[in-house]
PDB file of N, CA, C and O in Angstrom:
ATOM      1  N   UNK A   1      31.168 -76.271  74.568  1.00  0.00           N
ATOM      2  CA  UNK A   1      30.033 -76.076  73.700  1.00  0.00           C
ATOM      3  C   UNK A   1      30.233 -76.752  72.350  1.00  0.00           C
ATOM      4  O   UNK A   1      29.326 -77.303  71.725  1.00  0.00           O
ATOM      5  N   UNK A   2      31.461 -76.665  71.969  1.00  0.00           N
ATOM      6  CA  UNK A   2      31.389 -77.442  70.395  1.00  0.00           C
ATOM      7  C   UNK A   2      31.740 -78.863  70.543  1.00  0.00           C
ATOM      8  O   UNK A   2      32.018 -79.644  69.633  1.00  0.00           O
ATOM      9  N   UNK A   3      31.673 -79.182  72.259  1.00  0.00           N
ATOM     10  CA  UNK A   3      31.418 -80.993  72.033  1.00  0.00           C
ATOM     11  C   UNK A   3      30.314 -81.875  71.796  1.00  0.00           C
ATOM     12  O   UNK A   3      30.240 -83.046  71.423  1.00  0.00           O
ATOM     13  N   UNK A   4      29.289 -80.804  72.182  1.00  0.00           N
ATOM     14  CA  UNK A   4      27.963 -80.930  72.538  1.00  0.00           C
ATOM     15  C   UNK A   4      27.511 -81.958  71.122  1.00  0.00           C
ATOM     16  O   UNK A   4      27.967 -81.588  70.040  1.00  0.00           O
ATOM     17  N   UNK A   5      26.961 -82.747  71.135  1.00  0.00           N
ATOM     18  CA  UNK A   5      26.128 -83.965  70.838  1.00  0.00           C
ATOM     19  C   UNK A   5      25.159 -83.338  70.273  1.00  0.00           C
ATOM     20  O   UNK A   5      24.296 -83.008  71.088  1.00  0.00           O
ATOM     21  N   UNK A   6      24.842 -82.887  68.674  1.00  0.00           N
ATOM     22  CA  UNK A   6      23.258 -82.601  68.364  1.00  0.00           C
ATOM     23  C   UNK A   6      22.779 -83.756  67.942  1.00  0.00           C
ATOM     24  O   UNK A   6      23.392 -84.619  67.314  1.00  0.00           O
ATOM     25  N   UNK A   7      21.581 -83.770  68.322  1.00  0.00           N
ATOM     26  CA  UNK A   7      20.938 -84.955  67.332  1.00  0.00           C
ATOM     27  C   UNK A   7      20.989 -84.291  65.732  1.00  0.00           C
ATOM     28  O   UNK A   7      21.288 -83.188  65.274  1.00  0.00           O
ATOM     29  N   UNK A   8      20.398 -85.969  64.997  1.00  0.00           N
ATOM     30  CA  UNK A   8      20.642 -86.040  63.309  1.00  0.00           C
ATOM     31  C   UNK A   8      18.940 -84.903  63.081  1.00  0.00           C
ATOM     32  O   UNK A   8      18.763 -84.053  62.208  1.00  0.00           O
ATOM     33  N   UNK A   9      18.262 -85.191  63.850  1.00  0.00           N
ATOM     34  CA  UNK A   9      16.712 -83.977  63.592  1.00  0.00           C
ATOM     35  C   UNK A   9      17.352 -82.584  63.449  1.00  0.00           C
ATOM     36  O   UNK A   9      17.362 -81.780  62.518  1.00  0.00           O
ATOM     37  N   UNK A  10      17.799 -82.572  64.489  1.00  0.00           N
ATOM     38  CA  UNK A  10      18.192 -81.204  64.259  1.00  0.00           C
ATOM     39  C   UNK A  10      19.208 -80.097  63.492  1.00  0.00           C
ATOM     40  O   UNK A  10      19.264 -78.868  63.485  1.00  0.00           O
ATOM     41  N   UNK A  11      20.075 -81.304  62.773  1.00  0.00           N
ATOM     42  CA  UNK A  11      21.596 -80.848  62.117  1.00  0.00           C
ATOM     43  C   UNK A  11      20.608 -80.098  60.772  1.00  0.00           C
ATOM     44  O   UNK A  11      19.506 -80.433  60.336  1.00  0.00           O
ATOM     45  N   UNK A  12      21.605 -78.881  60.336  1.00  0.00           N
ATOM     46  CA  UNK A  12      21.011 -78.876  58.754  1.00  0.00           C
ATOM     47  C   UNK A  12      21.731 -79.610  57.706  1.00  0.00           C
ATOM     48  O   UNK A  12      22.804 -80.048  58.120  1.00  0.00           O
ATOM     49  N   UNK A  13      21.487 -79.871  56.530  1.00  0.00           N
ATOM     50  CA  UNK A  13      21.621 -80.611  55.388  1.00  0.00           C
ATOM     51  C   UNK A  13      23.298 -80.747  55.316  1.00  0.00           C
ATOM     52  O   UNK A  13      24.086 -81.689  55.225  1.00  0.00           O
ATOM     53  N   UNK A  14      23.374 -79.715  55.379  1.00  0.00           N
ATOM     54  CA  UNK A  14      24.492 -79.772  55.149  1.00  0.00           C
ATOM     55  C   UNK A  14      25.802 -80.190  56.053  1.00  0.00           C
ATOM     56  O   UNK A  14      26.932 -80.459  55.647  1.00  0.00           O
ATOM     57  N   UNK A  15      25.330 -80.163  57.337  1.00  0.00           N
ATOM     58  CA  UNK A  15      25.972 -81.062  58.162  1.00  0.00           C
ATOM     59  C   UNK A  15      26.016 -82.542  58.412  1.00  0.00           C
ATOM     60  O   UNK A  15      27.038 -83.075  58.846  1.00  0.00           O
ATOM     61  N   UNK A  16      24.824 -83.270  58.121  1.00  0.00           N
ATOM     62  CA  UNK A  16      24.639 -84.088  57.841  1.00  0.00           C
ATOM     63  C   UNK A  16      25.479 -85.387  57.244  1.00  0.00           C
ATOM     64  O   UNK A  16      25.682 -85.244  56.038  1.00  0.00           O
ATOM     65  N   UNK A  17      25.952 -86.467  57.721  1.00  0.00           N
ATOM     66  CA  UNK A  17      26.989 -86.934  57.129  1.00  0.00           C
ATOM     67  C   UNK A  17      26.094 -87.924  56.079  1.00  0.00           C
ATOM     68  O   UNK A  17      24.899 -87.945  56.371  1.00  0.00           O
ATOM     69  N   UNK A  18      26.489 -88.780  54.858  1.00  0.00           N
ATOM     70  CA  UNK A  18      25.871 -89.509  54.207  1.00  0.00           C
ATOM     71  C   UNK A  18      25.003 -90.811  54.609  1.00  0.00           C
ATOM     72  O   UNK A  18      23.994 -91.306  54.105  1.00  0.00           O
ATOM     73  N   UNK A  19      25.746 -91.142  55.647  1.00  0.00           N
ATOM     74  CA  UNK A  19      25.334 -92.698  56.534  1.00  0.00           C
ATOM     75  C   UNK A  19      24.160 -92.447  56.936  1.00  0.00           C
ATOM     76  O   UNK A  19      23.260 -93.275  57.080  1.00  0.00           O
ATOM     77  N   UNK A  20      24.070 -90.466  57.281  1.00  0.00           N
ATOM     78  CA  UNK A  20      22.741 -90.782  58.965  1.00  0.00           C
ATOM     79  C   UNK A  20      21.922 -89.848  57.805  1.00  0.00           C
ATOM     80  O   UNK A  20      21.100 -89.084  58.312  1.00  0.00           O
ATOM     81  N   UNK A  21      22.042 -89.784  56.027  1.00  0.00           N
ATOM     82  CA  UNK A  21      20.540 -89.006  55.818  1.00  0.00           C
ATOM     83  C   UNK A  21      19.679 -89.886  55.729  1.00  0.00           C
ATOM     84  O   UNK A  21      18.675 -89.275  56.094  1.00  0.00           O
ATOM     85  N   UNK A  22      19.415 -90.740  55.534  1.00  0.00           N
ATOM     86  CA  UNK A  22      17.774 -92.235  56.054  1.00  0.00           C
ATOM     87  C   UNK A  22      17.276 -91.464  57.035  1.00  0.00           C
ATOM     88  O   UNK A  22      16.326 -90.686  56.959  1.00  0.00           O
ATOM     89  N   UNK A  23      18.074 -91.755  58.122  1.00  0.00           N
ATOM     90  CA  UNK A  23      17.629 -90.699  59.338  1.00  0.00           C
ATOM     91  C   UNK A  23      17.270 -89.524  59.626  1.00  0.00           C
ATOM     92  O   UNK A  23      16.342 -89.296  60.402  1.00  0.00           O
ATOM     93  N   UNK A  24      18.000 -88.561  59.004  1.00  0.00           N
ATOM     94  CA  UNK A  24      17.806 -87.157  58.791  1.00  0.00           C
ATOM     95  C   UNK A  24      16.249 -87.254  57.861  1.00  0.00           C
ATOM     96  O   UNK A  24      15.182 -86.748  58.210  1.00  0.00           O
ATOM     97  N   UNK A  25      16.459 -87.898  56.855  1.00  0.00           N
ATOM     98  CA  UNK A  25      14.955 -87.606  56.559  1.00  0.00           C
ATOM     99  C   UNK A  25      13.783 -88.109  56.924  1.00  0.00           C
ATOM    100  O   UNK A  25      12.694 -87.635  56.598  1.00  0.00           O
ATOM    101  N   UNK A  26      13.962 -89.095  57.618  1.00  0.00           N
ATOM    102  CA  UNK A  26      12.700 -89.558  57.984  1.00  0.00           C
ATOM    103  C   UNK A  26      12.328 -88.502  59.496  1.00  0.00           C
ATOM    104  O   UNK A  26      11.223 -88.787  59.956  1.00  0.00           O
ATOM    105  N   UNK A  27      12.972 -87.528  60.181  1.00  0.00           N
ATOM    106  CA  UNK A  27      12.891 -87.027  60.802  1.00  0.00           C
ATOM    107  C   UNK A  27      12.315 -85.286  60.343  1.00  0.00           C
ATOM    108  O   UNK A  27      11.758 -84.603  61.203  1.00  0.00           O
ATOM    109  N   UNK A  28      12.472 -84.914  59.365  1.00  0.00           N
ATOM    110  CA  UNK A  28      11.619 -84.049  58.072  1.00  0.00           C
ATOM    111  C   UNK A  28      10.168 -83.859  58.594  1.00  0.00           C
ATOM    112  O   UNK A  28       9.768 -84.828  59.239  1.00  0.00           O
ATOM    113  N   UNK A  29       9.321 -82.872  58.470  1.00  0.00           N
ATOM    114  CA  UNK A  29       8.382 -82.747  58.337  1.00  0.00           C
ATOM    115  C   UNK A  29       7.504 -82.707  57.241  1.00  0.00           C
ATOM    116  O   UNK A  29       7.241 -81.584  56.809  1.00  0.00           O
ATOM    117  N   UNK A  30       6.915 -83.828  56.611  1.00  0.00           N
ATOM    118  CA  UNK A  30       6.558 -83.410  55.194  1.00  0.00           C
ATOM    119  C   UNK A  30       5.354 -83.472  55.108  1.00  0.00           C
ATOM    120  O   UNK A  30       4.949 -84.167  54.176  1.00  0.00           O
ATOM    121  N   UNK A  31       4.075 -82.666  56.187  1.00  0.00           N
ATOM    122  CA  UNK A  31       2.755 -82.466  56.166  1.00  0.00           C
ATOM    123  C   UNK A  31       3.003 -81.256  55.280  1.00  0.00           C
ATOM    124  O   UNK A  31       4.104 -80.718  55.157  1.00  0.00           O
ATOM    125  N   UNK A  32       1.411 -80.714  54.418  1.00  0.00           N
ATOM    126  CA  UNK A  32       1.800 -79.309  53.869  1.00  0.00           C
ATOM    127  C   UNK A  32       2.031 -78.092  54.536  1.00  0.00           C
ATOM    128  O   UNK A  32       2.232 -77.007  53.993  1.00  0.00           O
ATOM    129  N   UNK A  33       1.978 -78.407  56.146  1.00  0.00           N
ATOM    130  CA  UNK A  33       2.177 -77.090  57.105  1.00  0.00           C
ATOM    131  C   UNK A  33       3.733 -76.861  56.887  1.00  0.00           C
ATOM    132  O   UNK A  33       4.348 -75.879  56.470  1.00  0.00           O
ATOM    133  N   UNK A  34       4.157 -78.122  57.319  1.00  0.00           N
ATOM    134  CA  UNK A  34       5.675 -77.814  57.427  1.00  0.00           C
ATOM    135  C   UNK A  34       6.453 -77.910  56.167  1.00  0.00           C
ATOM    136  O   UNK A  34       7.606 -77.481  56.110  1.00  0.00           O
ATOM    137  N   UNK A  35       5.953 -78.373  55.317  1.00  0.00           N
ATOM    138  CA  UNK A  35       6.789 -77.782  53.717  1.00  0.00           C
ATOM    139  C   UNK A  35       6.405 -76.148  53.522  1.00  0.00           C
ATOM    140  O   UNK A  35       7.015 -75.548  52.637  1.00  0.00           O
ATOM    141  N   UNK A  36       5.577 -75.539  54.190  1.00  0.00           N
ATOM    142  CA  UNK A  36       5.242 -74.556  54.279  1.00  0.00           C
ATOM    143  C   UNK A  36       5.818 -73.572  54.713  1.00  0.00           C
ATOM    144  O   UNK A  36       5.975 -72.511  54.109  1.00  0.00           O
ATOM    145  N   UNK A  37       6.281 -73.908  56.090  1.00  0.00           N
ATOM    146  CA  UNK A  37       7.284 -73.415  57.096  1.00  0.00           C
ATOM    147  C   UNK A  37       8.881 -73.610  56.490  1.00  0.00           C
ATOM    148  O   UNK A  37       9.810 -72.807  56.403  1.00  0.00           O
ATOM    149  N   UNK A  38       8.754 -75.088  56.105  1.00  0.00           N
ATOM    150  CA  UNK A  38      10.245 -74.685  55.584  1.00  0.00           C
ATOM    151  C   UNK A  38      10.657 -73.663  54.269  1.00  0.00           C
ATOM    152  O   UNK A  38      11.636 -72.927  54.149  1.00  0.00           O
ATOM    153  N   UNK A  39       9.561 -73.906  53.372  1.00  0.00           N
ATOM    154  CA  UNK A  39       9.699 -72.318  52.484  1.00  0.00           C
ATOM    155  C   UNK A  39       9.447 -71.220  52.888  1.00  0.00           C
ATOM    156  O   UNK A  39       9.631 -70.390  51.998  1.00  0.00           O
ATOM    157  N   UNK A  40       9.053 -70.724  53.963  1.00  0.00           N
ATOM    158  CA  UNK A  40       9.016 -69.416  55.018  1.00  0.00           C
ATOM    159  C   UNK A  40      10.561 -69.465  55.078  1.00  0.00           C
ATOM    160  O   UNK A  40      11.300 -68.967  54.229  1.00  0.00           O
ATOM    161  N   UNK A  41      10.997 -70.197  56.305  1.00  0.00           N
ATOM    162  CA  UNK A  41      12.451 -70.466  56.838  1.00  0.00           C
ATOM    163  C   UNK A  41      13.181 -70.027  55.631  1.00  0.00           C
ATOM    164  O   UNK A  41      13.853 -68.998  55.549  1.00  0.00           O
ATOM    165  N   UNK A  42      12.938 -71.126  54.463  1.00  0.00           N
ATOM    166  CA  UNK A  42      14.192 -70.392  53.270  1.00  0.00           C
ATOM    167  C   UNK A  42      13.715 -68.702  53.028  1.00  0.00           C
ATOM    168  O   UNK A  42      14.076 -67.722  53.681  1.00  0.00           O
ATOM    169  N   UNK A  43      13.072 -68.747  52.219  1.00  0.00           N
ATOM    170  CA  UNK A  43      12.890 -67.212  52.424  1.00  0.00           C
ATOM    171  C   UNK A  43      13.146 -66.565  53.374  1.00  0.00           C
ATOM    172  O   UNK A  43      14.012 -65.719  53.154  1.00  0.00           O
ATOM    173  N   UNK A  44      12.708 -66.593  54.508  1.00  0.00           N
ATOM    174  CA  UNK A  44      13.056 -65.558  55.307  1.00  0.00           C
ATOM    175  C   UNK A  44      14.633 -65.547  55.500  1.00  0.00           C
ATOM    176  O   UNK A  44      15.218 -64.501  55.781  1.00  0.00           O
ATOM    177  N   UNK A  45      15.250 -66.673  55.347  1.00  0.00           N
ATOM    178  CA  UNK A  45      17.281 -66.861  55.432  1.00  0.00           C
ATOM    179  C   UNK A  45      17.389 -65.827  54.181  1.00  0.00           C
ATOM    180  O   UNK A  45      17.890 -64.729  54.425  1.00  0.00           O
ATOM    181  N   UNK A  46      16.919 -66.127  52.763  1.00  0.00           N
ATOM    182  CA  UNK A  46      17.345 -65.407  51.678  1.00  0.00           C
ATOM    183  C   UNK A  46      17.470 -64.012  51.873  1.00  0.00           C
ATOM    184  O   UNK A  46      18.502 -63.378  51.656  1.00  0.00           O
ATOM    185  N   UNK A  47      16.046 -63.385  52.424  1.00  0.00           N
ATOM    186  CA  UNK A  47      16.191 -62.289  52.458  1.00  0.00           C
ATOM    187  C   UNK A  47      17.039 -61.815  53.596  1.00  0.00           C
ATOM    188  O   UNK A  47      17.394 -60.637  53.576  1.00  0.00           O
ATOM    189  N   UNK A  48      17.358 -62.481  54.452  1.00  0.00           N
ATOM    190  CA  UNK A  48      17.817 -61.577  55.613  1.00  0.00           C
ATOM    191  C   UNK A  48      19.057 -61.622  55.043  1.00  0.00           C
ATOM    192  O   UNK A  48      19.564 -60.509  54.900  1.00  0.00           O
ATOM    193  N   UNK A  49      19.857 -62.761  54.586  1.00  0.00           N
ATOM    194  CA  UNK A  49      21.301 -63.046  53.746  1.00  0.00           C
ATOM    195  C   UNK A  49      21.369 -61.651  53.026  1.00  0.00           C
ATOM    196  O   UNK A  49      21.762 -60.631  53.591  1.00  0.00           O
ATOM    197  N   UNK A  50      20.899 -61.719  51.580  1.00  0.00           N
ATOM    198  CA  UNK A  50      21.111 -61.335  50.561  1.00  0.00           C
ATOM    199  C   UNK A  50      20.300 -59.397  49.960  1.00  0.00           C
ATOM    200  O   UNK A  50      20.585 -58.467  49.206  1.00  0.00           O
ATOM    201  N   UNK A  51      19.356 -59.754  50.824  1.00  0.00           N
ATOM    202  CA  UNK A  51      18.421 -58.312  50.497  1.00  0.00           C
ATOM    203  C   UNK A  51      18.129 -57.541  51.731  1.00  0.00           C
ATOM    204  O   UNK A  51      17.313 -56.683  51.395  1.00  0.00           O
ATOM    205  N   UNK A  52      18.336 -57.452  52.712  1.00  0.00           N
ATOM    206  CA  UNK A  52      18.278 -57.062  53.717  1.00  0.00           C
ATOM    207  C   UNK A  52      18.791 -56.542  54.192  1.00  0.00           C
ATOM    208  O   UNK A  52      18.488 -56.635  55.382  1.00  0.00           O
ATOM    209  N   UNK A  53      19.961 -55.551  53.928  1.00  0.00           N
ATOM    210  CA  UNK A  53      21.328 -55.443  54.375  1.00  0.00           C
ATOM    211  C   UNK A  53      21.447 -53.990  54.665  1.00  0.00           C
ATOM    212  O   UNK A  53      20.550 -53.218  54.326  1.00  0.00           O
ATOM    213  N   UNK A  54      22.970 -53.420  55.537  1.00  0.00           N
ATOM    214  CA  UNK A  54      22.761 -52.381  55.604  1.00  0.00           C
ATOM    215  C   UNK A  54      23.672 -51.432  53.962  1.00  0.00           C
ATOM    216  O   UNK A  54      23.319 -50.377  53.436  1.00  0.00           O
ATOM    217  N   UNK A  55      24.834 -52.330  53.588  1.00  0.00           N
ATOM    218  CA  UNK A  55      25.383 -52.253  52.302  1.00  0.00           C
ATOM    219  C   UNK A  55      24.866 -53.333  50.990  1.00  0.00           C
ATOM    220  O   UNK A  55      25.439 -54.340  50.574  1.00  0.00           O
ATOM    221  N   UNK A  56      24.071 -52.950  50.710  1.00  0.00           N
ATOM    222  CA  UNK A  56      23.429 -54.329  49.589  1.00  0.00           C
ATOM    223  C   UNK A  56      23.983 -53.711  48.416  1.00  0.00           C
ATOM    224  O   UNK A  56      24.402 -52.561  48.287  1.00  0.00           O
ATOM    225  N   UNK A  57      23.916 -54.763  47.473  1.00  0.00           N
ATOM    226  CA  UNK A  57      24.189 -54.101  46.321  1.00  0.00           C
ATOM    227  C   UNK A  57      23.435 -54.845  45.228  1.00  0.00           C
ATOM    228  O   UNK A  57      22.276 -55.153  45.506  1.00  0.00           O
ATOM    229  N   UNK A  58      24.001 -55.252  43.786  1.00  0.00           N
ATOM    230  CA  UNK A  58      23.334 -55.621  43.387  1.00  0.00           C
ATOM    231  C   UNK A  58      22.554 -57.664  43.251  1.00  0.00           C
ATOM    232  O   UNK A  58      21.599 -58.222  42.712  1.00  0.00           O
ATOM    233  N   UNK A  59      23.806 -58.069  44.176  1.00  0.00           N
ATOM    234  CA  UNK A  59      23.742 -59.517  44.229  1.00  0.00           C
ATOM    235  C   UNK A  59      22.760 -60.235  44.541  1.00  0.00           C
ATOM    236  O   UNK A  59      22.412 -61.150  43.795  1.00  0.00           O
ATOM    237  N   UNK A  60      22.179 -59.995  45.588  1.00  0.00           N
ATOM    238  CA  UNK A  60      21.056 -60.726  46.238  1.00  0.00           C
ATOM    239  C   UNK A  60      19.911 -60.669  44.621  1.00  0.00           C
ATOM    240  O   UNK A  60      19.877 -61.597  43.812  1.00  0.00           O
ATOM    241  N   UNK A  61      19.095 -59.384  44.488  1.00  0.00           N
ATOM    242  CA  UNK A  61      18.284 -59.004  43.327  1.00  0.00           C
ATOM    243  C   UNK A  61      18.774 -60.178  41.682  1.00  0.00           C
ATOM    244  O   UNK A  61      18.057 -60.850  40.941  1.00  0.00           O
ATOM    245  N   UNK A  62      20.603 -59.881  41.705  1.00  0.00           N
ATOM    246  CA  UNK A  62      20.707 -60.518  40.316  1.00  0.00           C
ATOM    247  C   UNK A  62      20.600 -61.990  41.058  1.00  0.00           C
ATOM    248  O   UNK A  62      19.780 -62.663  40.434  1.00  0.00           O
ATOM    249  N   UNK A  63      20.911 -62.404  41.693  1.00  0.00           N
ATOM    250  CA  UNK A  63      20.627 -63.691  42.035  1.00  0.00           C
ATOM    251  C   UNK A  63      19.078 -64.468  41.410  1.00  0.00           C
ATOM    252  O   UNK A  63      18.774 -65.365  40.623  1.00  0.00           O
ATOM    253  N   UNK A  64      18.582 -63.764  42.060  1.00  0.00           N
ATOM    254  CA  UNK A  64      17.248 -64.379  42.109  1.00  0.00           C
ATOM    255  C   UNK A  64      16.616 -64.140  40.437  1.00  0.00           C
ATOM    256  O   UNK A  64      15.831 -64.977  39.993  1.00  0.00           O
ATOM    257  N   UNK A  65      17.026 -62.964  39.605  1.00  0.00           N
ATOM    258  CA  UNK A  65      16.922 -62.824  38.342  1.00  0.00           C
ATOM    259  C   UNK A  65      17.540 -63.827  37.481  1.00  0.00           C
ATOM    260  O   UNK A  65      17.044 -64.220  36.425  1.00  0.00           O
ATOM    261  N   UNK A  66      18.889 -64.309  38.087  1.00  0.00           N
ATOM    262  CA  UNK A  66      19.359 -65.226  37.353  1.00  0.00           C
ATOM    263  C   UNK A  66      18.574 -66.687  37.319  1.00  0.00           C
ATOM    264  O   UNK A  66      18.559 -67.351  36.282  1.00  0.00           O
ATOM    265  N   UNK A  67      17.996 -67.084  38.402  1.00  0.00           N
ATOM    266  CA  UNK A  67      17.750 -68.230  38.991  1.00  0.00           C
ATOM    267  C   UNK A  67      15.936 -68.330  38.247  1.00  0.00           C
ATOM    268  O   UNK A  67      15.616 -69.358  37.649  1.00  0.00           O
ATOM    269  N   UNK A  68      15.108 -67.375  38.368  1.00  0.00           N
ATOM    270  CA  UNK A  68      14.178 -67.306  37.246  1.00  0.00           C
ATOM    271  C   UNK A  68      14.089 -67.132  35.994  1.00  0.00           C
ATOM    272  O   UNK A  68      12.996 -67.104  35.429  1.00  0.00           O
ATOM    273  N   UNK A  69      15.144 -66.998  35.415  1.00  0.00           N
ATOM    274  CA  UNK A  69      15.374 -67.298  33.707  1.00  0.00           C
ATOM    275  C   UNK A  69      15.484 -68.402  33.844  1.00  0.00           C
ATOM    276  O   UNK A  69      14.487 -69.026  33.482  1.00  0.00           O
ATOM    277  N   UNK A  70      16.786 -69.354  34.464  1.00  0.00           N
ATOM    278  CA  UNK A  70      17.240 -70.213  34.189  1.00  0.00           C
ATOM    279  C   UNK A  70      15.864 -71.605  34.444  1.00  0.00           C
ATOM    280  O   UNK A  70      15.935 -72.678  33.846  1.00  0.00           O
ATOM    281  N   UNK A  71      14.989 -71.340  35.192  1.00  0.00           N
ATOM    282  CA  UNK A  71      14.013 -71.644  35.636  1.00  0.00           C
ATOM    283  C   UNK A  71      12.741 -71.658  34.266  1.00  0.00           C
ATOM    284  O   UNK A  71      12.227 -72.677  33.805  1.00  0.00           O
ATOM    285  N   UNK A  72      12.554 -70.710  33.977  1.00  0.00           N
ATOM    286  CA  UNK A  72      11.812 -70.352  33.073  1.00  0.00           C
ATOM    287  C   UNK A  72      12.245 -71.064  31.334  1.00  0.00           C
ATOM    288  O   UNK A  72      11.421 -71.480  30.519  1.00  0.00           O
ATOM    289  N   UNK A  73      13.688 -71.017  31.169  1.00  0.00           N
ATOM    290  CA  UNK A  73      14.255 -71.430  30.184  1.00  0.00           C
ATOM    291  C   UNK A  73      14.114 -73.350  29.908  1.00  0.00           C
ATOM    292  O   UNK A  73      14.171 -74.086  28.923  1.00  0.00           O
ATOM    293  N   UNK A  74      13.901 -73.545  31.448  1.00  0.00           N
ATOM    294  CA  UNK A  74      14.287 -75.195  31.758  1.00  0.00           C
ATOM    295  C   UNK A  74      12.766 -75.533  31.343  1.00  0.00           C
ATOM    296  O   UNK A  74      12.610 -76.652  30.853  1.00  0.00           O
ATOM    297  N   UNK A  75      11.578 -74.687  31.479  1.00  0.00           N
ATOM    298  CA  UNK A  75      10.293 -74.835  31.804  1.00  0.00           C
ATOM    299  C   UNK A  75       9.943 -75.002  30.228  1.00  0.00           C
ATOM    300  O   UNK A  75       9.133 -75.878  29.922  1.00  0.00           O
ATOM    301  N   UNK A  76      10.588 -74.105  29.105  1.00  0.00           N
ATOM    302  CA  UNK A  76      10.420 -74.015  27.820  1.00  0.00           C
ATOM    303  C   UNK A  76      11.328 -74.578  26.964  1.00  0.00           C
ATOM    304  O   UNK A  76      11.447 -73.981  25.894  1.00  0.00           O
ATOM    305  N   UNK A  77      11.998 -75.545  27.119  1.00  0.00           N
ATOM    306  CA  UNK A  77      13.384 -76.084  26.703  1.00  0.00           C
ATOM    307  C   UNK A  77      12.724 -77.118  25.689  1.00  0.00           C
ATOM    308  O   UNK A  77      13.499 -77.638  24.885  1.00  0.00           O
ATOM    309  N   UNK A  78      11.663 -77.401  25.646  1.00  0.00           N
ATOM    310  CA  UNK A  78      10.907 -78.376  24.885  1.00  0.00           C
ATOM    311  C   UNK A  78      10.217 -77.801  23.523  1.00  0.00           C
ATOM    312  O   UNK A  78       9.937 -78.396  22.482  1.00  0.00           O
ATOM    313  N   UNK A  79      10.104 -76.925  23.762  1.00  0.00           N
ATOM    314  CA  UNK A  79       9.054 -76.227  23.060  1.00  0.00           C
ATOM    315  C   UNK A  79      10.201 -75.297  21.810  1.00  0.00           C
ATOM    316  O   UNK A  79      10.193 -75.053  20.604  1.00  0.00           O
ATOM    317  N   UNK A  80      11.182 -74.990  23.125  1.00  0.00           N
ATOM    318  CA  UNK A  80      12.312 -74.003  21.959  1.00  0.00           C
ATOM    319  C   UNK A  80      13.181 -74.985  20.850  1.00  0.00           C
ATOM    320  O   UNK A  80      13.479 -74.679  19.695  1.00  0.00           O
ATOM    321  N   UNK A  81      13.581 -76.633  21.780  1.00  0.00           N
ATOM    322  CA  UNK A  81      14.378 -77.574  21.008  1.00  0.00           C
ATOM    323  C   UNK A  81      13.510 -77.697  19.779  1.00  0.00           C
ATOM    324  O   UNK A  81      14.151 -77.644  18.729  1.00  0.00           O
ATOM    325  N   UNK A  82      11.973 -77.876  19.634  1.00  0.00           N
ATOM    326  CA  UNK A  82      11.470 -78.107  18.317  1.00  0.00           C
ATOM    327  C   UNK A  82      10.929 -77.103  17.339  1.00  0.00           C
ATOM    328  O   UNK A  82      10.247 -77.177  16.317  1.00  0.00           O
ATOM    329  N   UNK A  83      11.601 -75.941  18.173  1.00  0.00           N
ATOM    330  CA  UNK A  83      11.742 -74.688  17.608  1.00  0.00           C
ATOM    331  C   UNK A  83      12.511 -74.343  16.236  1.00  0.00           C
ATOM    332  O   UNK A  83      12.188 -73.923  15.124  1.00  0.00           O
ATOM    333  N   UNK A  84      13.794 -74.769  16.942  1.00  0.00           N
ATOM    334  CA  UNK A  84      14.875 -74.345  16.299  1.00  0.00           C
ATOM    335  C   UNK A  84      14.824 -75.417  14.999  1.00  0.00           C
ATOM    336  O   UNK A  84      15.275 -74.912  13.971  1.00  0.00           O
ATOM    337  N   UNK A  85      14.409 -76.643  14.878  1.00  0.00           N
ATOM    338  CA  UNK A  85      14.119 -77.670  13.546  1.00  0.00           C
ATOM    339  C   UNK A  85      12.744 -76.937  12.927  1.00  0.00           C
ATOM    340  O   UNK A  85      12.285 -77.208  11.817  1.00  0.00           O
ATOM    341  N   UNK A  86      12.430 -76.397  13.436  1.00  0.00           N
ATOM    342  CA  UNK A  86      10.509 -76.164  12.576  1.00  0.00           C
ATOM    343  C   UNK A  86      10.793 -74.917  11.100  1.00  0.00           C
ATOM    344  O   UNK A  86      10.048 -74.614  10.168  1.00  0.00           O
ATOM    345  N   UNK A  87      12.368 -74.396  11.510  1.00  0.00           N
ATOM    346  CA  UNK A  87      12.191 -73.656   9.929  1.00  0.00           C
ATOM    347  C   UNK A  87      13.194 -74.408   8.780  1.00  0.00           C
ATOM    348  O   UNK A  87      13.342 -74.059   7.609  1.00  0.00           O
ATOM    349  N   UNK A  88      13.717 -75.337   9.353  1.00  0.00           N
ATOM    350  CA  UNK A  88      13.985 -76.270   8.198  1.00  0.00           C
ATOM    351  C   UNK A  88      13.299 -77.190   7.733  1.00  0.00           C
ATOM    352  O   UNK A  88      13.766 -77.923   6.861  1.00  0.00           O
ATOM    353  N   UNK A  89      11.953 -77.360   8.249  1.00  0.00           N
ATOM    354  CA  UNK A  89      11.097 -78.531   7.821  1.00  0.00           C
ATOM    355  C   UNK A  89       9.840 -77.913   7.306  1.00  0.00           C
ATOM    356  O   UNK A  89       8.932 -78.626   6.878  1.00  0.00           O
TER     357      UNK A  89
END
């Protein structure tokens, strides 16, 4: 079983060696159904990973708290840089 031959469509990203991603991506689905599906797919991995559990704790939750600041911060990073000059001028 672990000699078995997958094709480059089917490997995930991360298996993927550098030579065959041309390939790997042109094999992608990038109609809006299937960018669709693939943010289902992630989500549904996240939660079953991280929030879903029969011992959870607080990781999965701070995860995703962390990852929307840092998100949010990147979104306002413009606005705060001419922030911080606007009370010396």
């Amino acid at each position: 079983m672990a000699d078995r031959i997958v094709p480059v469509g089917e490997k995930r990203l991360m298996e993927v060696k550098l030579c065959e991603l041309g390939s790997w991506m042109g094999k992608r689905d990038f109609t809006p159904n299937g960018l669709l599906a693939s943010i289902r797919n992630g989500h549904d991995r996240y939660y079953n990973k991280y929030i879903n559990v029969k011992k959870g704790g607080i990781g999965g939750v701070a995860m995703l708290l962390v990852g929307y600041v840092a998100l949010s911060y990147l979104w306002e990073y413009d606005h705060l840089k001419h922030d911080r000059w606007r009370k010396y001028h």
